[in-house]
Chimera marker file (.cmm) of the C-alpha trace (Angstrom):
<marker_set name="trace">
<marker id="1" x="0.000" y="0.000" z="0.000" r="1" g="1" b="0" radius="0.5"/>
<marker id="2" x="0.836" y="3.566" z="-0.090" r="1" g="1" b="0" radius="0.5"/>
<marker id="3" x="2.404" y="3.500" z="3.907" r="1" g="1" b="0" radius="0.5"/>
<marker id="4" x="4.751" y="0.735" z="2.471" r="1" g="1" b="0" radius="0.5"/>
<marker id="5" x="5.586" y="2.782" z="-0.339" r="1" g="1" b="0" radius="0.5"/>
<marker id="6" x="6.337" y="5.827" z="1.183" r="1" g="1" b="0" radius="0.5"/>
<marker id="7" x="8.441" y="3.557" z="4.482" r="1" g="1" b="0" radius="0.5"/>
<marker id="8" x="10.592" y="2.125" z="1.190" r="1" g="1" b="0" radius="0.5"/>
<marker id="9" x="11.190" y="5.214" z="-1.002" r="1" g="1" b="0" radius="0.5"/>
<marker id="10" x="14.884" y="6.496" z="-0.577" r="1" g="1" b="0" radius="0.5"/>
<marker id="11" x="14.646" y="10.151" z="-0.300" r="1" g="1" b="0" radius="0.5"/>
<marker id="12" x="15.433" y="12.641" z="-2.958" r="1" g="1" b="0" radius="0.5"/>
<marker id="13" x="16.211" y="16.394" z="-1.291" r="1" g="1" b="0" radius="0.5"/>
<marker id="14" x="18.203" y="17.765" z="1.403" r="1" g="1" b="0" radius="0.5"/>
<marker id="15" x="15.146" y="19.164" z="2.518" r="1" g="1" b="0" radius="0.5"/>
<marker id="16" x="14.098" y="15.597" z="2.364" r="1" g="1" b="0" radius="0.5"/>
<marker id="17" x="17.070" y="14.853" z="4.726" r="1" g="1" b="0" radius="0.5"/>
<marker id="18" x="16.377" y="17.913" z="6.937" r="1" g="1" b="0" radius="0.5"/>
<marker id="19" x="13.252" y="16.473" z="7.715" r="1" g="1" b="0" radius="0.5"/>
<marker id="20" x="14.466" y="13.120" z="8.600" r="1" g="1" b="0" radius="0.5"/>
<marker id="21" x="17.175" y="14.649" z="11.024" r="1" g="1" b="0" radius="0.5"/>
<marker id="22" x="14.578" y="16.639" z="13.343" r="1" g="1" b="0" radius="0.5"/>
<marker id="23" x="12.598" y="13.273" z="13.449" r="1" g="1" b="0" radius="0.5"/>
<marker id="24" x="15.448" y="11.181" z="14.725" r="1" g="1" b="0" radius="0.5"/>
<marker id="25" x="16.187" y="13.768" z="17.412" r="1" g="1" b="0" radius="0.5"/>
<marker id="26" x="12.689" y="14.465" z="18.819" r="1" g="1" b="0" radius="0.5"/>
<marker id="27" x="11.916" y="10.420" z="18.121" r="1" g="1" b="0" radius="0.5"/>
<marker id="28" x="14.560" y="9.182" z="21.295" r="1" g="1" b="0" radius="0.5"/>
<marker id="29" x="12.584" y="12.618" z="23.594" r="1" g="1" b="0" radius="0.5"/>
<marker id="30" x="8.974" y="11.442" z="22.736" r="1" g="1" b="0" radius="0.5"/>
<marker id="31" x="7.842" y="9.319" z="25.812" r="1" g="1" b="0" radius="0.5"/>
<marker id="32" x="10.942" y="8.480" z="27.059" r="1" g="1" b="0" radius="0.5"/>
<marker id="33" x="9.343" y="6.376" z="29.985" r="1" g="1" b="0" radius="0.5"/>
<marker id="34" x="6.921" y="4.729" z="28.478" r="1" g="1" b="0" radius="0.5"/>
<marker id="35" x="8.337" y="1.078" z="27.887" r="1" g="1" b="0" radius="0.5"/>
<marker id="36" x="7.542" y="1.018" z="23.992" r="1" g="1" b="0" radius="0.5"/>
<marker id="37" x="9.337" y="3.849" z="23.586" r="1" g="1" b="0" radius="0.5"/>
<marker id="38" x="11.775" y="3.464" z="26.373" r="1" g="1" b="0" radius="0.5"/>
<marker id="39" x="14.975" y="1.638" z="24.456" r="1" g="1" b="0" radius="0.5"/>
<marker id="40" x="16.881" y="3.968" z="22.110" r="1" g="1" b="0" radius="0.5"/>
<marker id="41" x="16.812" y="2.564" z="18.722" r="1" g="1" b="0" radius="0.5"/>
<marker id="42" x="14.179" y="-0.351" z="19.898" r="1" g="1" b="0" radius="0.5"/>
<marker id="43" x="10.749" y="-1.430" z="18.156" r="1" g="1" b="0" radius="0.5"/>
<marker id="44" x="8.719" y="1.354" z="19.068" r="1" g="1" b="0" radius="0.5"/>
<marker id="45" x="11.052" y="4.229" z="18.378" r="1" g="1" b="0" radius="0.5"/>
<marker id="46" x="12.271" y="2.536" z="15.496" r="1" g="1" b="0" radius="0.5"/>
<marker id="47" x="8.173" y="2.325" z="14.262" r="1" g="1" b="0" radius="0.5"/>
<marker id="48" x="7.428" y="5.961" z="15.368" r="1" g="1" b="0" radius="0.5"/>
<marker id="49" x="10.260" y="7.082" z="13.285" r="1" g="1" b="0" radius="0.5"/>
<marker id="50" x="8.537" y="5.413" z="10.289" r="1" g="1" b="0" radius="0.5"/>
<marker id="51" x="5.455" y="6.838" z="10.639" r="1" g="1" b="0" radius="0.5"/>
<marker id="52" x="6.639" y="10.120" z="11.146" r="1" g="1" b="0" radius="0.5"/>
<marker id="53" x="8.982" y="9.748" z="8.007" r="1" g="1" b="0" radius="0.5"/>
<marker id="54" x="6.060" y="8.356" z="5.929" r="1" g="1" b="0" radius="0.5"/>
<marker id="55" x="4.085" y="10.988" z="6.871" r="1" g="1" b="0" radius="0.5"/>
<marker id="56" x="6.316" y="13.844" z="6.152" r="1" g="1" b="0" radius="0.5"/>
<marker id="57" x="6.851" y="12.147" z="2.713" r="1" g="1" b="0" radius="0.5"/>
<marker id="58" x="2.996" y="11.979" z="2.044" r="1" g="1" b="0" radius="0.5"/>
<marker id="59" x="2.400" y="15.967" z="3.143" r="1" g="1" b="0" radius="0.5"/>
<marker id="60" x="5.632" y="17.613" z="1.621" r="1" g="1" b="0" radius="0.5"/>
<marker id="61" x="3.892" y="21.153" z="2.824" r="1" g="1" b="0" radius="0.5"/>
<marker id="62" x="4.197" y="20.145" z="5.934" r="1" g="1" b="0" radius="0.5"/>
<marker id="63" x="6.502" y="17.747" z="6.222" r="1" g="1" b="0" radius="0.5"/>
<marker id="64" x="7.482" y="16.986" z="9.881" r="1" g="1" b="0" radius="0.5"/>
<marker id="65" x="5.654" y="19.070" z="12.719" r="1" g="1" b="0" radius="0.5"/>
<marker id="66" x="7.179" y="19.190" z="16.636" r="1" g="1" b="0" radius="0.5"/>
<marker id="67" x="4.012" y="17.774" z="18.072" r="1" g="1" b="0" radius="0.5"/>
<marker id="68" x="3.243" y="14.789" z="15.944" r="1" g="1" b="0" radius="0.5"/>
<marker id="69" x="5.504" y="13.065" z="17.146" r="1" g="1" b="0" radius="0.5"/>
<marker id="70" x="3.066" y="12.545" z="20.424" r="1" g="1" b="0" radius="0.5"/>
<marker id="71" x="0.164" y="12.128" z="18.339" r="1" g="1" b="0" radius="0.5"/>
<marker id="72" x="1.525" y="9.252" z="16.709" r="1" g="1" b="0" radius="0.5"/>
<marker id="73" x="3.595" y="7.820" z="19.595" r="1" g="1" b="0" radius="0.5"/>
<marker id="74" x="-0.577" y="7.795" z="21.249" r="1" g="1" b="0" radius="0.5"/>
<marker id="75" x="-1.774" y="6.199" z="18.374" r="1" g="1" b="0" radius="0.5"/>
<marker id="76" x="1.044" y="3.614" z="18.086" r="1" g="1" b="0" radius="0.5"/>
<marker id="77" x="0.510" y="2.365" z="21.305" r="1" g="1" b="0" radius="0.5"/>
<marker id="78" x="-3.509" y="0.937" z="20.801" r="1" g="1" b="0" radius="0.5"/>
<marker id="79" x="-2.361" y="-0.136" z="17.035" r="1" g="1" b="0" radius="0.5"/>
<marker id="80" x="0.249" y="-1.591" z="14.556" r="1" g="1" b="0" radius="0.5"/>
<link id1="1" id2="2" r="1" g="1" b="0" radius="0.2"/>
<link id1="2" id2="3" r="1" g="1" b="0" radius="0.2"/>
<link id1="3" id2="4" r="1" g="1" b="0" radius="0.2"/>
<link id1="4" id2="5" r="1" g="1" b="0" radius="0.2"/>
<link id1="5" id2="6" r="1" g="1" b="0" radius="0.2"/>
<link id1="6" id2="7" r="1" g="1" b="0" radius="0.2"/>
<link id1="7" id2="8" r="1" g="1" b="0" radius="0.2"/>
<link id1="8" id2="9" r="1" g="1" b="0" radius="0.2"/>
<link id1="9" id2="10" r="1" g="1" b="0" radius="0.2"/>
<link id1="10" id2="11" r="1" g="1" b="0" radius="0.2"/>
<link id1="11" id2="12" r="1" g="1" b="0" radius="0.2"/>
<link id1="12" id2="13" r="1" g="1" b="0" radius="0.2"/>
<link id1="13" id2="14" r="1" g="1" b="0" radius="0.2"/>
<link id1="14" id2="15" r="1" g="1" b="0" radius="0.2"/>
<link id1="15" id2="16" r="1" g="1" b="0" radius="0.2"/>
<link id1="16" id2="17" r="1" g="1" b="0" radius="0.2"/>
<link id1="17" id2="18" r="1" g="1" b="0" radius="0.2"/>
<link id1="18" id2="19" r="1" g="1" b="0" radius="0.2"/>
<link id1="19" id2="20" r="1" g="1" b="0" radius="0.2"/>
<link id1="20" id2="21" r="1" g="1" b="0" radius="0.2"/>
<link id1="21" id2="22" r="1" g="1" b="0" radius="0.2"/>
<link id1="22" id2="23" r="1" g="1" b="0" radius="0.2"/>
<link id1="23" id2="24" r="1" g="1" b="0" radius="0.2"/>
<link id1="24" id2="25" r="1" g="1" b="0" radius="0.2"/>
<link id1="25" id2="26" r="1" g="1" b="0" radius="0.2"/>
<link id1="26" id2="27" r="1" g="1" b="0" radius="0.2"/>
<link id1="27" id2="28" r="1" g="1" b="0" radius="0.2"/>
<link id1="28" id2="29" r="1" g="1" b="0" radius="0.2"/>
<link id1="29" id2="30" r="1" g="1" b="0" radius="0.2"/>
<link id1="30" id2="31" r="1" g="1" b="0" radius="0.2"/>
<link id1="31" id2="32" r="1" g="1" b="0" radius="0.2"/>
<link id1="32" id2="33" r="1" g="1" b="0" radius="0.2"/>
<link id1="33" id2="34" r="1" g="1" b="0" radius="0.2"/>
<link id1="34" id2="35" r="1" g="1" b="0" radius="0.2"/>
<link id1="35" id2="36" r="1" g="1" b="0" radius="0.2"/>
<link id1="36" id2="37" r="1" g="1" b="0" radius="0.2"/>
<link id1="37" id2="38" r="1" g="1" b="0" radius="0.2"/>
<link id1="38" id2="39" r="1" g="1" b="0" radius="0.2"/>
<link id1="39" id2="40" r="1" g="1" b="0" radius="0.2"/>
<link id1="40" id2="41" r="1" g="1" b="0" radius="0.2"/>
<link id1="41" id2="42" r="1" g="1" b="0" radius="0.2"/>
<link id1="42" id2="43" r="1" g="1" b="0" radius="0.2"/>
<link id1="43" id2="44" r="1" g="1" b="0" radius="0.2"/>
<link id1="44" id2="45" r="1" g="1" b="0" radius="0.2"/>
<link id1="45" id2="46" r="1" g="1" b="0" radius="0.2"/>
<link id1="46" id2="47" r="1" g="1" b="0" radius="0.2"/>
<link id1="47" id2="48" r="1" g="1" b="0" radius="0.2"/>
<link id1="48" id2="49" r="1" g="1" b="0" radius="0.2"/>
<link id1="49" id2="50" r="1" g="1" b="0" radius="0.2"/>
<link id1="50" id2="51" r="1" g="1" b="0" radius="0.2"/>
<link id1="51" id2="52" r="1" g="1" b="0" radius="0.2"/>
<link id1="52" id2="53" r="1" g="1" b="0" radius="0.2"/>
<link id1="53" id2="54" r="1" g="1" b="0" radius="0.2"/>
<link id1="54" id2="55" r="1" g="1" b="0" radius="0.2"/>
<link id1="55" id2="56" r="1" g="1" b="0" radius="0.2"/>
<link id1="56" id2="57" r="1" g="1" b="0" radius="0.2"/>
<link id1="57" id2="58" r="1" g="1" b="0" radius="0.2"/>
<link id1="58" id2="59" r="1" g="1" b="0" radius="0.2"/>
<link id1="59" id2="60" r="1" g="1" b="0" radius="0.2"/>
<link id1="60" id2="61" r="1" g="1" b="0" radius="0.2"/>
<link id1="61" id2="62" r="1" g="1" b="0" radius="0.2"/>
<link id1="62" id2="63" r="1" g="1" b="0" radius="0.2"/>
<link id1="63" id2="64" r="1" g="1" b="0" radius="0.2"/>
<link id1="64" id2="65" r="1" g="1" b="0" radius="0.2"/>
<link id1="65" id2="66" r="1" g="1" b="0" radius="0.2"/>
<link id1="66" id2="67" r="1" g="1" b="0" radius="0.2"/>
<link id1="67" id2="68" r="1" g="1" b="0" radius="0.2"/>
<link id1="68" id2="69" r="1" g="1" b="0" radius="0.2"/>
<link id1="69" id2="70" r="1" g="1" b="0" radius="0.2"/>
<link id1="70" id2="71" r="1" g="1" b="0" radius="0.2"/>
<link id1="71" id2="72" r="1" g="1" b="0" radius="0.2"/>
<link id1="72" id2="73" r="1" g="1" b="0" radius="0.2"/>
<link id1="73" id2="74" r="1" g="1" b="0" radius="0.2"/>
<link id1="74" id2="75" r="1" g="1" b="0" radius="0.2"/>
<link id1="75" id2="76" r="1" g="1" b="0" radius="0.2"/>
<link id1="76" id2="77" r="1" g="1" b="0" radius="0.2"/>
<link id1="77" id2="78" r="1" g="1" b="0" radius="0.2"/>
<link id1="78" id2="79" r="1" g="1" b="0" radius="0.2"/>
<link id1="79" id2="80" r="1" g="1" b="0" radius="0.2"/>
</marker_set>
């Protein structure tokens, strides 16, 4: 589907790359004590990141957002 497609695509632009570098450092800060999120580099951080990444790929406008990051981290922990 399109999540997989977007999760697979290499990116293209520095601002591409821009975006990916303020997700991995807010990604380690978001929920830091819950136990999903808890392990740097571990299942759930490592799942957040692609969601966020996918995301900001789907909506180049606005691309990654301080703040989603919690939205999805919620919404990652009731589904896959």
């Amino acid at each position: 589907g399109l999540y997989q497609q977007l999760s697979d695509r290499d990116l293209l632009s520095n601002e591409e790359e821009s975006v990916v570098e303020r997700i991995e450092r807010d990604v380690d800060r978001t929920m830091p004590y819950h136990p999903y999120f808890r392990e740097k580099g571990g299942q759930g951080q490592a799942k957040l990141f692609q969601v966020l990444r996918a995301y900001s790929l789907y909506d180049p406008q606005l691309g990654y957002c301080q703040g989603l990051n919690f939205v999805c981290a919620n919404l990652l922990t009731v589904m896959d």
